[in-house]
C-alpha positions in Angstrom: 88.8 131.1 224.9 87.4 134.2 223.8 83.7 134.4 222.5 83.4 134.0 219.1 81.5 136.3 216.9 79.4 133.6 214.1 78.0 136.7 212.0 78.9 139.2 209.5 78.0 143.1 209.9 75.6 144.1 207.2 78.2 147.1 206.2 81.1 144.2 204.5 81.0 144.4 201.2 81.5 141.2 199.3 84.6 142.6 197.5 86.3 142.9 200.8 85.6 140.2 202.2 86.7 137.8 199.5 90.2 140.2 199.8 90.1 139.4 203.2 89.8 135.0 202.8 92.2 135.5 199.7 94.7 136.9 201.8 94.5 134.6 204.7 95.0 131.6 201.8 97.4 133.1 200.6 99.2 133.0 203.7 98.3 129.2 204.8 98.7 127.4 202.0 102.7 129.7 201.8 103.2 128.4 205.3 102.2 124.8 204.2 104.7 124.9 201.2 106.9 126.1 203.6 106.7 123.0 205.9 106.8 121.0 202.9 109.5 123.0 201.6 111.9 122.7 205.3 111.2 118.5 204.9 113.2 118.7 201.6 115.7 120.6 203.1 115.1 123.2 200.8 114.3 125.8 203.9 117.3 125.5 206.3 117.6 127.0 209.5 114.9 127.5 212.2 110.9 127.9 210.5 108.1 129.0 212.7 105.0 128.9 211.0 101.7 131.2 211.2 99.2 128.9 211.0 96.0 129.5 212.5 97.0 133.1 213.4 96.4 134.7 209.4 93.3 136.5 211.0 95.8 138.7 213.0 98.2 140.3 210.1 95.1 140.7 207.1 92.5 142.2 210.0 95.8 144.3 211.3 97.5 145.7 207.7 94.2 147.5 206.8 94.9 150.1 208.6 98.3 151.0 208.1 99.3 153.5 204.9 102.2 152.8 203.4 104.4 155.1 205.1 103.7 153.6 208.6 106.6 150.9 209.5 106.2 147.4 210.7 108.4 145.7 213.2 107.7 141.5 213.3 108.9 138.6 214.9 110.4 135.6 214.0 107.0 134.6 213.5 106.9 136.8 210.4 106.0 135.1 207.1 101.9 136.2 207.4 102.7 139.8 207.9 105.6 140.3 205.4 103.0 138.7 203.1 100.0 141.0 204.7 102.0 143.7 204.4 102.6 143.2 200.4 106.0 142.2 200.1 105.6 140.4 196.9 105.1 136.0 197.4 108.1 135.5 194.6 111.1 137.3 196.6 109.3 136.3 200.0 109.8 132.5 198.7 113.5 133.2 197.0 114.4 134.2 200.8 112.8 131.7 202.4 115.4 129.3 199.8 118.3 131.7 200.8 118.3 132.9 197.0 120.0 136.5 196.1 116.5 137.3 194.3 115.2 137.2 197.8 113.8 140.0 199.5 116.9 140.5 202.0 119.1 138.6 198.7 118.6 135.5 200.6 120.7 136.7 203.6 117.7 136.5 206.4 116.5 133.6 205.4 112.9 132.5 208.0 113.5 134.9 210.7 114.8 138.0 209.1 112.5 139.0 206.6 113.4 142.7 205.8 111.8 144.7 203.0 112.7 148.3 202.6 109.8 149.5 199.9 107.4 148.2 202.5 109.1 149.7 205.5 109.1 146.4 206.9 111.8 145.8 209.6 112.2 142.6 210.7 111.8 139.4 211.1 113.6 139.4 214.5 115.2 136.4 215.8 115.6 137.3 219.2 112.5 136.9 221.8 110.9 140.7 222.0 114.4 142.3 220.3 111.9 143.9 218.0 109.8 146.0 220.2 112.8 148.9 221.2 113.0 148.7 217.6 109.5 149.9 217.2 110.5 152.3 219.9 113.1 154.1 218.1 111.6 154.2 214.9 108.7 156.1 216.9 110.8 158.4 218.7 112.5 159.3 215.2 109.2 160.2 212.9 108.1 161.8 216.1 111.5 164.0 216.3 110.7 164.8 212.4 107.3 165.5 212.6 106.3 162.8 210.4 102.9 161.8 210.5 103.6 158.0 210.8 102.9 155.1 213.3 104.7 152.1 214.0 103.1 149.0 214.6 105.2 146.1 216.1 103.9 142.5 216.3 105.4 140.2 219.3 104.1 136.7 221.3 103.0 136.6 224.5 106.7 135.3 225.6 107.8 138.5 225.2 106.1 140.2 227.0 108.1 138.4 230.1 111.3 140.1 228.7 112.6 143.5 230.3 112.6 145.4 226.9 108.7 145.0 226.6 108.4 146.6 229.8 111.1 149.3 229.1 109.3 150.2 226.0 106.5 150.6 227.6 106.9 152.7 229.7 108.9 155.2 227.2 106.3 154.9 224.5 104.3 156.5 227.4 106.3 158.9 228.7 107.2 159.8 225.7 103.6 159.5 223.8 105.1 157.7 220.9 103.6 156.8 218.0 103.4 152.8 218.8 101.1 150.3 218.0 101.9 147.1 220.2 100.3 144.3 219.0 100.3 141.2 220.8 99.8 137.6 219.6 98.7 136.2 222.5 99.0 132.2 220.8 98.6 130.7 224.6 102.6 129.5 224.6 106.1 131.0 224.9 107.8 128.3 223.0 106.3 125.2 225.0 105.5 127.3 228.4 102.0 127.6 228.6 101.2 131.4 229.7 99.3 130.8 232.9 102.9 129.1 233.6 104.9 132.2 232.7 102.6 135.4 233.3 101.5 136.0 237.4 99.0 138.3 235.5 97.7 136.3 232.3 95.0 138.7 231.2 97.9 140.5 229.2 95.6 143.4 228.2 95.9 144.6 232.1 99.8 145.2 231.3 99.1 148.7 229.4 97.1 150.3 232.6 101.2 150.1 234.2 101.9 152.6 232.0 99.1 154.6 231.4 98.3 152.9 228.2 94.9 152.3 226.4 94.4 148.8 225.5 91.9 145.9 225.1 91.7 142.1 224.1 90.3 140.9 220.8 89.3 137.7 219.3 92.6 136.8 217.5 90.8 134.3 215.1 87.6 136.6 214.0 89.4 138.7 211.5 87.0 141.2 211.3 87.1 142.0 215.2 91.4 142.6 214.6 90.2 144.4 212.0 88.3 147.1 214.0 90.0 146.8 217.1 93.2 147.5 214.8 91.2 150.9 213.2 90.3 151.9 216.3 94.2 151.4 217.8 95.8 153.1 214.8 93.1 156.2 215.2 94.2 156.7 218.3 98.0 156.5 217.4 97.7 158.5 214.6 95.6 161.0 216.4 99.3 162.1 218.4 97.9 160.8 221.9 100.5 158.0 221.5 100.9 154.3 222.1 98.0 151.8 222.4 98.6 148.3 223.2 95.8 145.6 221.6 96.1 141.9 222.5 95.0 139.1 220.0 94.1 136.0 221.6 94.9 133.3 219.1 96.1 130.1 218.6 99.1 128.3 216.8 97.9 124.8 214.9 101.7 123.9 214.6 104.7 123.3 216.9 106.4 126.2 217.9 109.2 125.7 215.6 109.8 122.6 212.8 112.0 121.7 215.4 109.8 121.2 218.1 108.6 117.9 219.4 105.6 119.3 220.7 105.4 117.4 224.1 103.8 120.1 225.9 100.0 120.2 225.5 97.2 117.8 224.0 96.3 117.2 220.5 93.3 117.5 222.0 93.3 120.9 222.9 94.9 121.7 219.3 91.6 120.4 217.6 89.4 122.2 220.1 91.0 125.2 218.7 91.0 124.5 215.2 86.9 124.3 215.6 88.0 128.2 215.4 90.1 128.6 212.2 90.2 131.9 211.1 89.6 130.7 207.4 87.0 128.0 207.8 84.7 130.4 210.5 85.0 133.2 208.3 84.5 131.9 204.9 81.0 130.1 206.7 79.8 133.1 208.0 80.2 134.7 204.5 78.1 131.9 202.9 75.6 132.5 205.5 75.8 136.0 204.8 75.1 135.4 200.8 78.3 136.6 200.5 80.7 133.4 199.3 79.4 130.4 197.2 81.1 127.0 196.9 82.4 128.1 193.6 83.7 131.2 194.6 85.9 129.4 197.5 87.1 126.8 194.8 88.1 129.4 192.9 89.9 131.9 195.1 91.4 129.1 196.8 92.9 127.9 194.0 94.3 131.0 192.5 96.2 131.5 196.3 97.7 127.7 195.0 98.4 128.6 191.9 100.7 131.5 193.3 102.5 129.5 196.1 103.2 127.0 193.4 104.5 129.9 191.1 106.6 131.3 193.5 108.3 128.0 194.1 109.1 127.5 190.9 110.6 131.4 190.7 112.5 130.7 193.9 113.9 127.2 192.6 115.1 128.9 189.3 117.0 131.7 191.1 120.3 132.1 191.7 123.0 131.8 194.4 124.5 134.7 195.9 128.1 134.2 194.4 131.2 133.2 197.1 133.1 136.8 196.0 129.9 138.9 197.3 129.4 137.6 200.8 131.4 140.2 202.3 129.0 142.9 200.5 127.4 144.8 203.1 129.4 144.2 206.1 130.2 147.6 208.1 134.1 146.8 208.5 136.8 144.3 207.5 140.6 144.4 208.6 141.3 145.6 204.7 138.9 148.5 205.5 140.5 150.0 208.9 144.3 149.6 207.5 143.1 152.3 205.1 141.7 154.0 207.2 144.6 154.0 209.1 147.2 154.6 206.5 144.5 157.7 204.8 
């Protein structure tokens, strides 16, 4: 494990760092309706929840303006909601409803929203990170003074487009923040089973990359590692590649049985929640009373319960639009043809 930081610089204001626990609530207690939500069979398909890893997208989004561009993973729900993609249509998705963000068509793993310049929600094990890569290449080709910043696990990095993008983001000094949640498991293959190098950091020296590892649950270290990253990126020396070592409190998936490390080793971890460590530290710091906790928690509650409620009351996508927004059909190339 990483060494923990148990104190608050003098330089947070209290402001920011009740924003800070408001948005990781807001987060956990969305994931935990969501669980709740997939045992009704209200959520279908695959669900992999963020849970223990909220540090990681609220230290990471500060950073970013607006105009940068953020490519996920499947693991996606904290950082579409990070990001600001508002809880109401995040929930309508997540229920497949057309008020959804992606009108219910992505569902868990595709969360797209394109006022946010968020890209995915990618289902496919590191299919986001060439993603990234193109996006860079293209506001570099414009001249656009915008960095990319794609999120993947440490599973992906044993894929060949990790490696591929690497080393073009390099030779090509793109604009790319890679960001990798380092949660300890590809999907139940613990990484010192899957990675002949484990120390992921040491990856970006193959490619002439700057890099370092961060405490993944101390949301104020991903947040200045993540300034100092997106400096650098947006400074036009290109890529930098930061790892967050963190930990998942739930299975991989809701459909995983979990047979693949101790539930002891998943409380030792949870000694290091993101929200409980940092919400003590800011009571030590005078910074957070009991009352203030109560209160901020409940008000993230009250809006998860909201945005059920908006979710529940919106509509179906009706059977005649399904074929909206499909590239081609046969009807489409016959007249083609006969044009």
């Amino acid at each position: 494990m990483t060494a923990h930081q148990t104190t608050i610089p003098e330089t947070l204001g209290k402001e920011h760092g009740h924003l800070m626990l408001s948005e990781m609530l807001r987060i956990r207690h969305f994931e935990e309706k969501c669980a709740e939500l997939y045992t009704l069979t209200k959520v279908r398909g695959f669900v992999h929840l963020y849970i223990g890893e909220e540090a990681i997208a609220v230290g990471a989004m500060g950073s970013l303006s607006p105009e940068d561009s953020i490519v996920s993973t499947y693991r996606e729900h904290g950082h579409a909601l990070a990001r600001g993609i508002g809880m109401n249509a995040l929930m309508a998705e997540m229920l497949g409803k057309v008020e959804g963000c992606a009108r219910g068509r992505g569902g868990s793993m595709h969360i797209f929203d394109r006022e946010t310049r968020f890209y995915g929600g990618n289902a496919i094990v590191g299919g986001g990170i060439p993603l990234a890569v193109g996006i860079a290449l293209a506001d570099k080709m414009r001249g656009l003074p915008r960095v990319t910043a794609c999120f993947f696990g440490d599973g992906a990095v044993a894929e060949g487009e990790f490696h591929e993008s690497m080393n073009l983001a390099s030779l090509w000094q793109l604009p790319v923040l890679f960001y990798c949640e380092n949660n300890q498991y590809a999907m139940g293959t613990a990484i010192e089973r899957a990675q002949a190098e484990p120390e992921l950091v040491n990856k970006a020296s193959g490619y002439r990359m700057p890099g370092e590892a961060v405490d993944g649950m101390d949301v104020l270290a991903v947040e200045e590692a993540s300034k100092r990253a997106t400096e650098y990126v947006r400074s036009g020396k290109g890529p930098y590649f930061v790892e967050f070592r963190t930990y998942r409190f739930r299975a991989h998936s809701m459909y995983d049985p979990e047979l693949y490390r101790e539930k002891a080793e998943v409380e030792a971890w949870k000694r290091y929640c993101p929200i409980e460590t940092f919400s003590a530290r800011l009571r030590e710091a005078g910074l957070l009373t009991d009352q203030e906790y109560t209160e901020i928690d409940a008000t993230a509650l009250a809006e998860v319960d909201a945005s059920v409620g908006y979710a529940e009351a919106c509509e179906w996508e009706p059977v005649e639009d399904l074929t909206r927004f499909v590239y081609s059909d046969q009807t489409t190339l016959e007249k083609q043809e006969v044009s």
